[in-house]
C-alpha positions as a Markdown table, in Angstrom:
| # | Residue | x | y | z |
|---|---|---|---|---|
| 1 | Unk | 239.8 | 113.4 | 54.7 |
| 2 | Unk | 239.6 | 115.6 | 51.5 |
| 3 | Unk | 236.9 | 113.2 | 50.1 |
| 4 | Unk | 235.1 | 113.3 | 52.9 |
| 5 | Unk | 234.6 | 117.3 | 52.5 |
| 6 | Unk | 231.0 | 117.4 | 50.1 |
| 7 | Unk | 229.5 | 114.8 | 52.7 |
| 8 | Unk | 230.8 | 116.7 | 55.9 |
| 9 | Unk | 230.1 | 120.2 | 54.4 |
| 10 | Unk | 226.7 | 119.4 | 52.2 |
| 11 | Unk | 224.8 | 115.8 | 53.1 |
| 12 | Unk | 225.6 | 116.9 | 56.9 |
| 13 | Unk | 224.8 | 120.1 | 57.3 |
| 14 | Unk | 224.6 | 122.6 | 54.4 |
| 15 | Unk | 223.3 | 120.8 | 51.7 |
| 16 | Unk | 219.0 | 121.4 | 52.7 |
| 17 | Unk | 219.5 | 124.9 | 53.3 |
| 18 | Unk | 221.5 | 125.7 | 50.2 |
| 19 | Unk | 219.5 | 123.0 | 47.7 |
| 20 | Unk | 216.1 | 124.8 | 49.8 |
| 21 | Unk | 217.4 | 128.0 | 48.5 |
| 22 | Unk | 218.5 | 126.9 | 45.0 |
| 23 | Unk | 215.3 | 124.6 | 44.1 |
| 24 | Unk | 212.7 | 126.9 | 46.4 |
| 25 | Unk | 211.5 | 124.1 | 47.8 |
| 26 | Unk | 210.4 | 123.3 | 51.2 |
| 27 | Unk | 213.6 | 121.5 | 53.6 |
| 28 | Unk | 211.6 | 118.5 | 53.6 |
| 29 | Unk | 211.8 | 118.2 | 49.6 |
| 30 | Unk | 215.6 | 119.0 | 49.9 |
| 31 | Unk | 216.2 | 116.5 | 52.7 |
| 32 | Unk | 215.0 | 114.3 | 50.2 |
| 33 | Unk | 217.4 | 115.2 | 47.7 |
| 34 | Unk | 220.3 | 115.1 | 50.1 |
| 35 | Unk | 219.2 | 111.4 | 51.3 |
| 36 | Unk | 220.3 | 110.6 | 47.2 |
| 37 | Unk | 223.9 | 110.7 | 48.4 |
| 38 | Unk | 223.6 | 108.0 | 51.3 |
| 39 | Unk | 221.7 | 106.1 | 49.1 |
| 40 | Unk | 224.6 | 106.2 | 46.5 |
| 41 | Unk | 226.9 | 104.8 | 49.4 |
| 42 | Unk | 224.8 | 102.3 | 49.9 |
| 43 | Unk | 225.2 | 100.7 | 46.6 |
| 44 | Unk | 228.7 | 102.5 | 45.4 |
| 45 | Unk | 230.6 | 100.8 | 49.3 |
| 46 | Unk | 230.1 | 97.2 | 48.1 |
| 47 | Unk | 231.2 | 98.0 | 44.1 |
| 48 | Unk | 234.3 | 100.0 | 44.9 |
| 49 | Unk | 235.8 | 97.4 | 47.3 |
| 50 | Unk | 234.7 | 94.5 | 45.0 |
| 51 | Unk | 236.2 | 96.9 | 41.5 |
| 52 | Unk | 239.6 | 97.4 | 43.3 |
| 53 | Unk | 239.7 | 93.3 | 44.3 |
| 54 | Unk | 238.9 | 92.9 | 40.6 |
| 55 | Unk | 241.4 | 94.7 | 39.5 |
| 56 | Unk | 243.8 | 94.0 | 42.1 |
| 57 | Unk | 244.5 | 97.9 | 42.6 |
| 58 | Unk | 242.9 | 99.9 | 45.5 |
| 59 | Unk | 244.8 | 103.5 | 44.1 |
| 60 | Unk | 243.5 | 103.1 | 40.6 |
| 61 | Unk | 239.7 | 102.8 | 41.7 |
| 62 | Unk | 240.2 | 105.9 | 44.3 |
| 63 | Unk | 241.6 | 108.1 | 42.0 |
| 64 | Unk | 238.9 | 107.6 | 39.5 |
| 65 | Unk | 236.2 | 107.9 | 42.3 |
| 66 | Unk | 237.9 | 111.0 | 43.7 |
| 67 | Unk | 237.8 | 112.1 | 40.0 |
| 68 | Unk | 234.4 | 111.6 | 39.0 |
| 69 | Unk | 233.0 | 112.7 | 42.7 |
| 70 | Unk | 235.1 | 116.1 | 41.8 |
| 71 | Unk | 233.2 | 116.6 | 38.5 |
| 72 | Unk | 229.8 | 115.7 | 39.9 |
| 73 | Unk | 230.3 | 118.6 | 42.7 |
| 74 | Unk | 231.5 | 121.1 | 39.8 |
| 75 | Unk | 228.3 | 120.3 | 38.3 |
| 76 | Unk | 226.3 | 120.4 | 41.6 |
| 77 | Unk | 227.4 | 123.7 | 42.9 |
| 78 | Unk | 228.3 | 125.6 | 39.5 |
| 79 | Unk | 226.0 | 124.7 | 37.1 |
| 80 | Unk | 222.5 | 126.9 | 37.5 |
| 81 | Unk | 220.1 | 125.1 | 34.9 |
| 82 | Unk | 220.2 | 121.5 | 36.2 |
| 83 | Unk | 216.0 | 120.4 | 37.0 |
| 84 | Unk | 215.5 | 119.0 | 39.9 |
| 85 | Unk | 215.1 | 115.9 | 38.5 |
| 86 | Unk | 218.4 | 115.5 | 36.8 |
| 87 | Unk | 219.7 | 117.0 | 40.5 |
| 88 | Unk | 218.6 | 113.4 | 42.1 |
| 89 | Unk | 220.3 | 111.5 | 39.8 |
| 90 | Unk | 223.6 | 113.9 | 40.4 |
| 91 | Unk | 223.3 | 113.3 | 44.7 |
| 92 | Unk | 223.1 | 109.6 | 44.0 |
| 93 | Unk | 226.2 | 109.5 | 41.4 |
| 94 | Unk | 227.9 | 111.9 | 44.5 |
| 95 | Unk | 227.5 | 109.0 | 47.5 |
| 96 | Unk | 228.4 | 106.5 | 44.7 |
| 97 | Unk | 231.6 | 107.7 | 43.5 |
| 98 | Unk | 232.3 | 108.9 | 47.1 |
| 99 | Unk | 232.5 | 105.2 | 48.1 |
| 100 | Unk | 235.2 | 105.0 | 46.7 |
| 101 | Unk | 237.1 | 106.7 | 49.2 |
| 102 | Unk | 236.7 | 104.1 | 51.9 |
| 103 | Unk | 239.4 | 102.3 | 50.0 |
| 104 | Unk | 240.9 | 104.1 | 52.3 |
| 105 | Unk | 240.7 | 102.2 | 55.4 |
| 106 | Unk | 241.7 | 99.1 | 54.0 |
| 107 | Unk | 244.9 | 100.8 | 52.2 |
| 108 | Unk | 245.4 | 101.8 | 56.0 |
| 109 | Unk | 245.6 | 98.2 | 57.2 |
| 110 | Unk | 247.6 | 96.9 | 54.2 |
| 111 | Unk | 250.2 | 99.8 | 55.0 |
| 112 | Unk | 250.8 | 98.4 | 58.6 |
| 113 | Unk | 252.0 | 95.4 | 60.1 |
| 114 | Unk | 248.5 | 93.1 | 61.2 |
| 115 | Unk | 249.0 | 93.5 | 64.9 |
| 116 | Unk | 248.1 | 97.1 | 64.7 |
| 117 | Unk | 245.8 | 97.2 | 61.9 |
| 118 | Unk | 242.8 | 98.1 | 64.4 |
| 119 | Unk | 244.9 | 101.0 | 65.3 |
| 120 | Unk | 245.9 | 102.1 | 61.5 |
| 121 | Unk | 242.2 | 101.7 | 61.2 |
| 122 | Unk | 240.9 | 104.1 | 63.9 |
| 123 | Unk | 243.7 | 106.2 | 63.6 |
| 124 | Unk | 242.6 | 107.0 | 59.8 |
| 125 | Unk | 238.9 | 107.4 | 60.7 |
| 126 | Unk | 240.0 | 109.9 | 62.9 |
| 127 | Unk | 241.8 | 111.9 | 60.1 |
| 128 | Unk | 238.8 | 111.3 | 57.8 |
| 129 | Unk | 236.6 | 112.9 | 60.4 |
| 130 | Unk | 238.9 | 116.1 | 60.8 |
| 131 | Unk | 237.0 | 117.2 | 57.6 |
| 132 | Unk | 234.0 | 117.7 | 59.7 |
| 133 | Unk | 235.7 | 119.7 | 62.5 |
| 134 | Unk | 237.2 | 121.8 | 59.4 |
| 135 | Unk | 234.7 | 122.5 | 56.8 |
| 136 | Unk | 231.6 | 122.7 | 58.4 |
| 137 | Unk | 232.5 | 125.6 | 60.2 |
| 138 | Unk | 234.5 | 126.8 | 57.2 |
| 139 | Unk | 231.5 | 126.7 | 55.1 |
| 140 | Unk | 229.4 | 128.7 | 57.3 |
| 141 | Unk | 232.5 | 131.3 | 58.0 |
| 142 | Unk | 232.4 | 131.6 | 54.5 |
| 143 | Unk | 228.5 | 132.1 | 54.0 |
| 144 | Unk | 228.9 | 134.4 | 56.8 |
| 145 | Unk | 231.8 | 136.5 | 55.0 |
| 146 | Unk | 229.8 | 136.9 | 52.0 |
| 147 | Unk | 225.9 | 137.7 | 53.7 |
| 148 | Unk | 224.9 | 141.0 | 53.1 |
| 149 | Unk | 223.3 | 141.1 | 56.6 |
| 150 | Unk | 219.7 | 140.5 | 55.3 |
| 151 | Unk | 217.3 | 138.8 | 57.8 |
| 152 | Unk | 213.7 | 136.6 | 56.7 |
| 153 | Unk | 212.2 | 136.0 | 60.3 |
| 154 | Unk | 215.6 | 137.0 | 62.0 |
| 155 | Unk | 217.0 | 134.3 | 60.6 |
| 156 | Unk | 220.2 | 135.4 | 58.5 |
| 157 | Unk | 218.9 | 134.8 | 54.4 |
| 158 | Unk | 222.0 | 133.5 | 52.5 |
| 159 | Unk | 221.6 | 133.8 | 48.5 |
| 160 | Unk | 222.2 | 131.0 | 45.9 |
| 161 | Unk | 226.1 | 133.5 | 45.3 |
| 162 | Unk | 227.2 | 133.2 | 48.7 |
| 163 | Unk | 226.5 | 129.6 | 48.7 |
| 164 | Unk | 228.1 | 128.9 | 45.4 |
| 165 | Unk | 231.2 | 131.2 | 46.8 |
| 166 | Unk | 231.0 | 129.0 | 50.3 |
| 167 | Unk | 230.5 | 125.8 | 48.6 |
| 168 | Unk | 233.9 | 126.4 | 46.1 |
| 169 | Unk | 235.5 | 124.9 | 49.3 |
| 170 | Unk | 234.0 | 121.4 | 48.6 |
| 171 | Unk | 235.5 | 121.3 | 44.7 |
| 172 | Unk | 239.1 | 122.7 | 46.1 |
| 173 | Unk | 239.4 | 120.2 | 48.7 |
| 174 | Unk | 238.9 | 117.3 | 46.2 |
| 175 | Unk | 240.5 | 118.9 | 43.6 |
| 176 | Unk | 243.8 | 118.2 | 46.3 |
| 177 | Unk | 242.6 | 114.8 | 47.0 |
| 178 | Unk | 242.8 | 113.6 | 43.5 |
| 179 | Unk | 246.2 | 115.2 | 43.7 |
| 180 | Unk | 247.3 | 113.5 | 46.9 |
| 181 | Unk | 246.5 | 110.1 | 45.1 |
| 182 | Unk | 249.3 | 110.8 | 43.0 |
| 183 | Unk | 251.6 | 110.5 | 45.7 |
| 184 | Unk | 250.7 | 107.7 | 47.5 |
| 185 | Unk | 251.6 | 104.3 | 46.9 |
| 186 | Unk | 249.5 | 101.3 | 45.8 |
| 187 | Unk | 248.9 | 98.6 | 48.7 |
| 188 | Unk | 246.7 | 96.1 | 47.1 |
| 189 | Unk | 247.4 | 92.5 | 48.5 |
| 190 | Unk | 250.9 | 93.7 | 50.3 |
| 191 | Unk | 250.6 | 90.6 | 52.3 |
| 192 | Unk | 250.4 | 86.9 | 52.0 |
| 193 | Unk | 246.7 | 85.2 | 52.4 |
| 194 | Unk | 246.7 | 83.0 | 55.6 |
| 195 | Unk | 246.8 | 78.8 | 54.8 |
């Protein structure tokens, strides 16, 4: 759930208005920059369930994704001089070390006896999903807090501080997810491959 945070709060919702902001740059041109991160899934799913068969260790790959994904937001949200350019590279590397997190699902599986794995399974997506129902509206609570009440077209104008202020949310909540790794156990191949 706290991995999924910077994709609920930023490539869902948040992430055009504030990079639109940031970059000045039309919310096409930051749509564009956001699509980086699924793009990043796209290629990161595949090499993060193939790494932790490799190495025979689904908590070892997470914890370095949820790592990684946690410096790459710190850079995102905190650092002021990145160009544009670099900023494409960064939203890819964020959906690529993200993938790491749907480790997740099969660590679900492995946890539970087989004849309710397609409950474990839903039951965890479900969890996952709660980041949504939390940080979005967390996010914008936050924006909110922070808005000096300053309108452009009667729409409410947020500056590039109360995003960075509403956005610390995002490097919190995986700063605990790479803490909650610590504490859970390691299920890689917990049960015996069918004849």
């Amino acid at each position: 759930c706290l991995m999924y945070v910077p994709l609920a709060a930023i490539a869902d919702l948040w992430g055009t208005l504030y990079l639109s902001e940031r970059y000045a740059i039309s919310p096409k041109r930051a749509a564009s920059l956001v699509s980086f991160i699924y793009i990043g899934i796209a290629l990161g799913a595949p090499f993060a369930m193939w790494l932790s068969d490799y190495l025979r260790n689904r908590k070892k790959v997470m914890f370095a994704s949820a790592s990684i994904y946690l410096l790459v937001f710190i850079g995102i949200i905190y650092i002021d001089t990145i160009p544009m350019s670099v900023m494409y590279g960064l939203m890819f590397c964020a959906g690529f070390f993200f993938s790491g997190q749907n480790l997740v699902f099969a660590m679900a599986t492995e946890n539970m006896p087989l004849g309710i794995s397609g409950i474990a399974t839903a039951f965890t997506n479900m969890i996952v999903m709660l980041s949504g129902v939390i940080f979005e509206p967390l996010v914008g609570w936050l924006l909110d807090y922070k808005w000096d009440g300053t309108l452009r077209n009667g729409v409410p104008y947020f500056t590039i501080d109360n995003f960075t202020f509403a956005l610390t949310s995002v490097p919190i909540a995986l700063g605990f997810a790479v803490l909650s790794l610590l504490f859970i156990k390691e299920t890689y191949p917990s049960r015996a491959k069918p004849n």
